[in-house]
N, C-alpha and C positions, 0 to 999 in steps of 0.2 A: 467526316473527320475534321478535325480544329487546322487551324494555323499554323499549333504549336507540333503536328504529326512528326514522329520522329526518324519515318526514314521513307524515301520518295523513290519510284521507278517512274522515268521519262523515258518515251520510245515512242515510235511513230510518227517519226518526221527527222530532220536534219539538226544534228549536232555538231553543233560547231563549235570548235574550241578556244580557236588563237592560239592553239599549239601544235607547234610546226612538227613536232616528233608525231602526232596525229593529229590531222587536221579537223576530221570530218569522224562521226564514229554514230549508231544506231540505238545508243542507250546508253545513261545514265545514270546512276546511284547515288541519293543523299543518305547517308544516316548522320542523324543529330546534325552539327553543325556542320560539318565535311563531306565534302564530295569523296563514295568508296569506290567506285566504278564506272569508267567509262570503255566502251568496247559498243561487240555485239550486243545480242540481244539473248540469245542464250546462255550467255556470261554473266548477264543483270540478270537473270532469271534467278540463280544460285543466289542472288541474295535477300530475295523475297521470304517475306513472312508473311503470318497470316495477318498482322497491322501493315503492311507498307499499302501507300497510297500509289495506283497505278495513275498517272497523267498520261492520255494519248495526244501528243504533241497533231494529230489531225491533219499531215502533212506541213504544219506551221514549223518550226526554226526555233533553238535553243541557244541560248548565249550568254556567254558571260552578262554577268549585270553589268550593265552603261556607269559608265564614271565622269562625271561631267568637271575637266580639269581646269576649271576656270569660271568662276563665279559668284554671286553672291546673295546665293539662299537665304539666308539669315535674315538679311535686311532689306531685299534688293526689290520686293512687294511695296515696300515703302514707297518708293520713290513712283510712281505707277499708280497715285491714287490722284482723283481727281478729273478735269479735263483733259482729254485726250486728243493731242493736236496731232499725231504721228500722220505724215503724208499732206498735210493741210500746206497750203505756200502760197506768198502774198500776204500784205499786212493786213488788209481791209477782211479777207476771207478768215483771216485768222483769227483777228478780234474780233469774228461776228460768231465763230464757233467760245469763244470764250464767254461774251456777253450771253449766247443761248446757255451755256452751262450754268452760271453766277445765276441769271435770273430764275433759273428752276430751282438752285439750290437749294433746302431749309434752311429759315434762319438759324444764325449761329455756326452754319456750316465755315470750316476749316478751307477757305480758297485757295486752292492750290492746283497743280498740274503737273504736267509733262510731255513729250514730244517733239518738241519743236528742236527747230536747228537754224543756226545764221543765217543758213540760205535759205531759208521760209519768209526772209524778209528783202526786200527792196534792197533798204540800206543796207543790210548784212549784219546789223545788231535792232535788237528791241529798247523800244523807251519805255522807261517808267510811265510815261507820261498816257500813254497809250492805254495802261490799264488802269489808271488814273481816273477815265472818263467811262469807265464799265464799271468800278468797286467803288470811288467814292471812297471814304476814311477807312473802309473795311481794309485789311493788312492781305496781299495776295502774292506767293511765291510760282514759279513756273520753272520745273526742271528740263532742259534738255534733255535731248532722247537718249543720251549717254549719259547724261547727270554727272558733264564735266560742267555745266553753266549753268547759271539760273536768273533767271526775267523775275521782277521784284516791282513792287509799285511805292509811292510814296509813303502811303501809310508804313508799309514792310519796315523800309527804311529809315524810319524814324522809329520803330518799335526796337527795330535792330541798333539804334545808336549809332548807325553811319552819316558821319556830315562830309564837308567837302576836308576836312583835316583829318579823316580816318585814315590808318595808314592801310596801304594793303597789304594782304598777308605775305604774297611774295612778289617785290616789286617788279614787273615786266615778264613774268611768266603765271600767276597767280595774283589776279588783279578786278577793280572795279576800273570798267569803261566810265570815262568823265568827258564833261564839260568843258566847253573855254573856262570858267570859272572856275571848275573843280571839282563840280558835286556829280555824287555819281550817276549815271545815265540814267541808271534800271539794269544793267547786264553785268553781272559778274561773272570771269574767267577763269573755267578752273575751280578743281573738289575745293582749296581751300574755303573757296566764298559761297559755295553750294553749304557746307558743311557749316559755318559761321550764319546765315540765313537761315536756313534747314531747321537749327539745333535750336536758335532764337524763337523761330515761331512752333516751334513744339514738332516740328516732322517727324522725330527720332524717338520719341517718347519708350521707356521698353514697353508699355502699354499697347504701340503702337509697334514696334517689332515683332511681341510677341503675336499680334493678329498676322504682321506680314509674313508670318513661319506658317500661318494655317495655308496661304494661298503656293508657299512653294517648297518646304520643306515639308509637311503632310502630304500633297498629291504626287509627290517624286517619285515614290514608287508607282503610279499609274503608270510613269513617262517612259520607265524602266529602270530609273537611278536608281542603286545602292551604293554609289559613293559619291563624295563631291570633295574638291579644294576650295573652300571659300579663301576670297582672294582681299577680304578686308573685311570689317564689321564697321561700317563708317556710318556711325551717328552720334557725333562731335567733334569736337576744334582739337581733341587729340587722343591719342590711341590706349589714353587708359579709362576712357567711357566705354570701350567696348568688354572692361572686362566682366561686371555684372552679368554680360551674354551669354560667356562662356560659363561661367558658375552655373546660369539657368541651363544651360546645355551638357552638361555635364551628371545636371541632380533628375535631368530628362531621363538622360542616356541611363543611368542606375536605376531607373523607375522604370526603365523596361518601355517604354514607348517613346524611343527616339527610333524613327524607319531608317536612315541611312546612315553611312560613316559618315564624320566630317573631319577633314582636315584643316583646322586654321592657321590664322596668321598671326603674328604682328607686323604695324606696318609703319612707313614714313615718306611723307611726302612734302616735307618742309628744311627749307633749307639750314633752319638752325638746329634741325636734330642731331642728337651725337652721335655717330656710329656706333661707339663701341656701347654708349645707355641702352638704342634702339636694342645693342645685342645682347645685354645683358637682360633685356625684358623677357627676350624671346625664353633667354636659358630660364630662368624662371617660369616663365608662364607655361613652357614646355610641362615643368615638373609638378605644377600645381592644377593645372585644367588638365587632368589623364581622367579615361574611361578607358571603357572599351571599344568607344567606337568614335569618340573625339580624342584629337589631340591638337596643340597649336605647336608646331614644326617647321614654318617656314617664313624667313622675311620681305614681306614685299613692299617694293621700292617705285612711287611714279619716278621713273629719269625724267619724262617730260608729261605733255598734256595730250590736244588733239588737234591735226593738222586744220580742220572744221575750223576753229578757234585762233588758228596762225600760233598754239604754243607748242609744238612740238618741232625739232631741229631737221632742218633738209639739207643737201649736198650742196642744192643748186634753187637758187629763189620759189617763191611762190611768184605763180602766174596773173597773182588780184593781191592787191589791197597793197599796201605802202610797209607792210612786216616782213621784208627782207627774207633770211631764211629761216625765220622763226628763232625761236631758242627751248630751252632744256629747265627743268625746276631744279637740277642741282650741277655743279661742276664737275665736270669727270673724275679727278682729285677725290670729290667726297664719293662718287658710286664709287672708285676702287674703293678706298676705304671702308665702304661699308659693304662690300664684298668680301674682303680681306676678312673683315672682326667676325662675319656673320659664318665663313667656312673653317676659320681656324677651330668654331664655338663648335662643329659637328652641323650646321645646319645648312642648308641651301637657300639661294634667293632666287625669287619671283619679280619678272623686272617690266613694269608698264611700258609700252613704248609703241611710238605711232611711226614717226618718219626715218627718212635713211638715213639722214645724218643721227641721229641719236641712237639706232642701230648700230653705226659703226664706233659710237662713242663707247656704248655699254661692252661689245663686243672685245674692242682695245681693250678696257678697264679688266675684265675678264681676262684675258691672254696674258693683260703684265701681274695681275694676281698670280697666274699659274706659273709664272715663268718664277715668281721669289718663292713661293711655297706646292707648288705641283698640284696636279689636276686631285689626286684620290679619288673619292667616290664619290665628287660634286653632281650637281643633277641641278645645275643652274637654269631657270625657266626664262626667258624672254617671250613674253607673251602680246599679244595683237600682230606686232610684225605686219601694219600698215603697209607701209610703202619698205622695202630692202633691195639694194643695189645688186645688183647680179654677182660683182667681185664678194659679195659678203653673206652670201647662199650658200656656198662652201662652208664655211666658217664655223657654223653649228655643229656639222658633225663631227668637224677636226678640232673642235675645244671640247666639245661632249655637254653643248648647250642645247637643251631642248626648247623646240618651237611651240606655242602654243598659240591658236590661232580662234576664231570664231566664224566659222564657214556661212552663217546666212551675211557676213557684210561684205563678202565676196561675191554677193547676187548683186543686181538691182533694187536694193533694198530699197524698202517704201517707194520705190518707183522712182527716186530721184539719182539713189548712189553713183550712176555712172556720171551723169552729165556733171553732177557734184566734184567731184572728182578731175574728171577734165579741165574744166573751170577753174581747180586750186592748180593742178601740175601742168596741164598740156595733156591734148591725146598719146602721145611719145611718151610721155614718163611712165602713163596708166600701164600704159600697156607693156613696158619693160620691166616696170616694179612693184606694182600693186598688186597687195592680197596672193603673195607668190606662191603658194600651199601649193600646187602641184611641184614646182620646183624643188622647196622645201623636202619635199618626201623623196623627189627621185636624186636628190644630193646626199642620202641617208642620214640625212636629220630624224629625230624621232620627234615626231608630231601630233602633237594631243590637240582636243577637242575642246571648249568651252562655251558655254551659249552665253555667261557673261551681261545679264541683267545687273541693272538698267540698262545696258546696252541693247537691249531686245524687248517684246514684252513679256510677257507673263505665258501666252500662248506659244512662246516662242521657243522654250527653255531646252521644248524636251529633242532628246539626243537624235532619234529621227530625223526630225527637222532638218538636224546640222549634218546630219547623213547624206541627205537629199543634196542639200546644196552643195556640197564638197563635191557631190559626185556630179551635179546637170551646175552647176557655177549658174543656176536659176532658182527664184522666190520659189520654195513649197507652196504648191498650186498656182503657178500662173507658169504653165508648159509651152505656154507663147513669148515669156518673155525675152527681152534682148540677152544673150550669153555675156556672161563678164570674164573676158579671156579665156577662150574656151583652151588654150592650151594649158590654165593650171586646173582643169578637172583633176580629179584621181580617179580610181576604181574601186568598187566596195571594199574590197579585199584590205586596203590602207586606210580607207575611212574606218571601218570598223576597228582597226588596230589602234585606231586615235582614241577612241572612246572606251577599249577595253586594255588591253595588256601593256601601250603607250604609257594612259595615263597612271595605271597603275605604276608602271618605273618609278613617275615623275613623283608621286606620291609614297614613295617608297614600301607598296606593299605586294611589287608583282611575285614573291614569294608566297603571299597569300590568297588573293586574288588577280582577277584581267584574266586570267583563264579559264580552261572547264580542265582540272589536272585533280587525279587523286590524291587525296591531301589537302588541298587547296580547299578555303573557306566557301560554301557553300551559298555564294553571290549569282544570281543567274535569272535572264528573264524568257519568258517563251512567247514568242510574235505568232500573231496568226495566219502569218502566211510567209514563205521565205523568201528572203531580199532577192535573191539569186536567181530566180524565176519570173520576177514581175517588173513590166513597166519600171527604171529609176524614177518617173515621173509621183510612182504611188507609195513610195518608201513611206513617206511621211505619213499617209493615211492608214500604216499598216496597225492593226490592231494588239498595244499590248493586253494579250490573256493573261499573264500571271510574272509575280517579282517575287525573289526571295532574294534575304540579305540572311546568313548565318543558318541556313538551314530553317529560318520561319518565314511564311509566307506573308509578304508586306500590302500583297494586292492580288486581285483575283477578281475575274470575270467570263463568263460563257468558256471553261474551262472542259475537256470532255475527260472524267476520271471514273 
């Protein structure tokens, strides 16, 4: 039978719902788009025909479809092409993996990369000059492994029109590293100067988008996705480049081969944007990008940067470098404000942020919002939630802010996160405030999931993964590694509610989906062996067999029907 089969019995293995009225249940019923039945298996029996597709789940595990609440599908392939410096450290090791790359390239090739972090270096920033003596007048960009920064050579920078009198885009949180002179290093701080570089040497191309959608919006469904929050479409200097995307995203979606939902944004991260314009975008672009299965519904906001970078705000100093406690890319003043315009319009905000101090900034701005016009049915995200003070762990669920977090950068990531870490705050801060997610949950915060590329790679994305590490607070496959606070583990049971019936709130469609309920949209994927039973170490490795988003089957493999 097709894809398109219109009514499905699943049975033979564990159903799980995310619904506390039945948690657990022995069979299933699709027909057309809607879930008819869930129970026994003598109760699914009644609705068989002589078309219904029988799936013997094979002792494997049913579940809502994974919704990855935090991310950026769309573009976020982009950023990930190239040389690949992720884990590399030391300058001399670094530019010798660069120079091996360059010299294999074809001519013509587009030099570019990704990976790297401050701490990959000596000094703790990269010189132009460095790859100066590898490219030669050829033009070469390098994104950070979060693609808040980017390493640039002199060719770049002269392609790009940066001298030493360029301003930058936001002085002292959004910036070009200079010279005694002026001119800039090679390192720019921060999406605006990624974004301005990026845009100049063609990174962004939709040409070039549109490939980055084969490598993470086509295989989504392998992963288990059928939903996502894209949390920005950033390929330009400002947020109305990204709308051509949507329009292609939308004439997708009506063409009947778009596999998952998508939720977009509009967004702002500069300090001269106007709230109230930023929110008038959103009310439009709400009403003109609708499908069925896109929509753009939420506004997202950097408060700041990344503590890696010394631009996001902390309580109490950084432990290196001569940047005090860092700072923030907007004034608390303007995030209320754009809090205020963005919930009175009917819409919720999405709120970047790294350290504690900007935590408790965004948090304040929120609290005096609700105190002039009242909480309603906001569903305000503060998302990464780096480093959070313990006094401010509460806080989320008594304003009705949801956490959103990205559990592999609560491992040992790339081998270096912890020592990284130590090195910015102190062992004492790590371990009081960092990547709190276990806290987070048992403070009854509601806690969603996101894997949040560039922040990760590509291999990285799928919900699994971020399974794994919620649950063992260690790198998917390396069982040996060092625990990153083994006190903020969680248990399957709240991990999986991150990535199903959480994110769904957050995205405003747990009426729809995040569950297995009759009624409910017909989102669901079947693992080949269940969480519940095996090793946390093998989560990751568990084989998804089959996704469907709306009652059609998105993906399908070694299936027993």
């Amino acid at each position: 039978m097709s894809a398109h089969d219109s009514r499905f019995l699943f049975s033979g293995g564990t159903v799980y719902t995310l619904n506390p009225q039945q948690p657990v249940a022995d069979a299933l019923v699709v027909e057309g788009k809607s879930i008819v039945y869930v129970g026994d298996l003598s109760g699914a029996r009644e609705f068989v025909t002589e078309d219904t597709r029988e799936i013997d789940l094979a002792g494997g595990m049913l579940l809502p479809g994974f919704i990855d609440a935090h991310d950026h599908l769309i573009m976020g392939a982009a950023t990930k092409v190239g040389v690949d410096l992720s884990g590399i450290t030391g300058t001399a090791q670094v530019c010798a993996a660069i120079k091996e790359w360059v010299d294999a390239a074809p001519e013509g090739t587009l030099l570019r990369g990704h990976g790297w972090m401050p701490a990959s270096f000596e000094e703790g920033t990269p010189r132009r000059q460095w790859l100066d003596e590898i490219t030669g007048d050829r033009p070469m960009a390098l994104l950070s492994a979060d693609a808040h920064d980017i390493w640039f050579n002199t060719a770049a920078m002269n392609v790009c029109g940066l001298t030493k009198d360029s301003p930058d885009p936001v002085p002292g949180a959004q910036y070009f590293v200079r010279d005694e002179d002026g001119w800039p290093t090679g390192h720019g701080v921060e999406g605006a100067t990624c974004l301005l570089i990026g845009s100049r040497l063609g990174f962004f191309s939709p040409e070039g988008i549109t490939e980055a959608m084969k490598l993470t919006v086509d295989p989504a469904p392998s992963w288990g996705i059928t939903a996502t929050y894209d949390a920005g479409i950033l390929i330009g200097e400002k947020q109305d480049e990204s709308e051509p995307i949507f329009q292609m995203l939308v004439e997708r979606d009506k063409a009947g081969n778009l596999p998952i939902r998508i939720v977009g944004s509009v967004w702002t991260r500069n300090a001269d944007d106007v709230p109230q314009h930023v929110t008038d975008t959103l009310v439009q672009w709400n009403k003109k990008y609708a499908s069925e299965h896109v929509s753009v519904s939420v506004n997202k906001l950097w408060a700041d940067g990344t503590m890696m970078s010394y631009g996001s705000l902390l309580l109490e100093p950084f432990c290196t470098g001569s940047h005090g406690s860092g700072t923030m890319s907007f004034t608390p003043e303007h995030i209320e404000a754009q809090i205020e315009a963005t919930q009175r319009a009917g819409f919720d905000m999405h709120i970047h942020n790294d350290g504690d101090g900007s935590v408790r900034v965004i948090l304040d701005a929120i609290e005096r919002v609700q105190q002039r016009i009242g909480r309603g049915d906001s569903r305000h995200t503060v998302c990464h939630n780096t480093l959070v003070h313990p006094d401010d762990i509460p806080r989320f669920a008594e304003l009705g802010v949801i956490a959103n977090v990205t559990p592999m950068w609560g491992t040992n990531y790339n081998g270096v996160y912890i020592d990284v870490y130590e090195e910015l705050l102190g062992p004492e801060r790590v371990e009081l405030e960092s990547f709190p997610y276990g806290d987070l949950v048992r403070s009854g915060a509601v806690v969603t999931y996101g894997a949040d590329i560039p922040g990760v790679l590509i291999s990285e994305i799928a919900p699994l993964i971020q399974i794994e590490a919620a649950v063992t607070r260690q790198r998917p496959g390396f069982r040996h590694d060092r625990v990153f606070i083994e006190r903020q583990r969680v248990n399957l049971e709240q991990a999986l509610a991150a990535v199903t019936i959480n994110a769904a709130y957050q995205i405003r469609m747990e009426d729809q989906i995040g569950s297995l309920e009759v009624g409910k949209r017909a989102d669901l994927v079947v693992l080949g062996r269940n969480l519940f039973e095996i090793d946390p170490h093998e989560i990751h490795s568990t084989p998804i067999l089959l996704t469907m988003m709306d009652g059609k089957i998105t993906f399908e493999q070694n299936v027993n029907a």
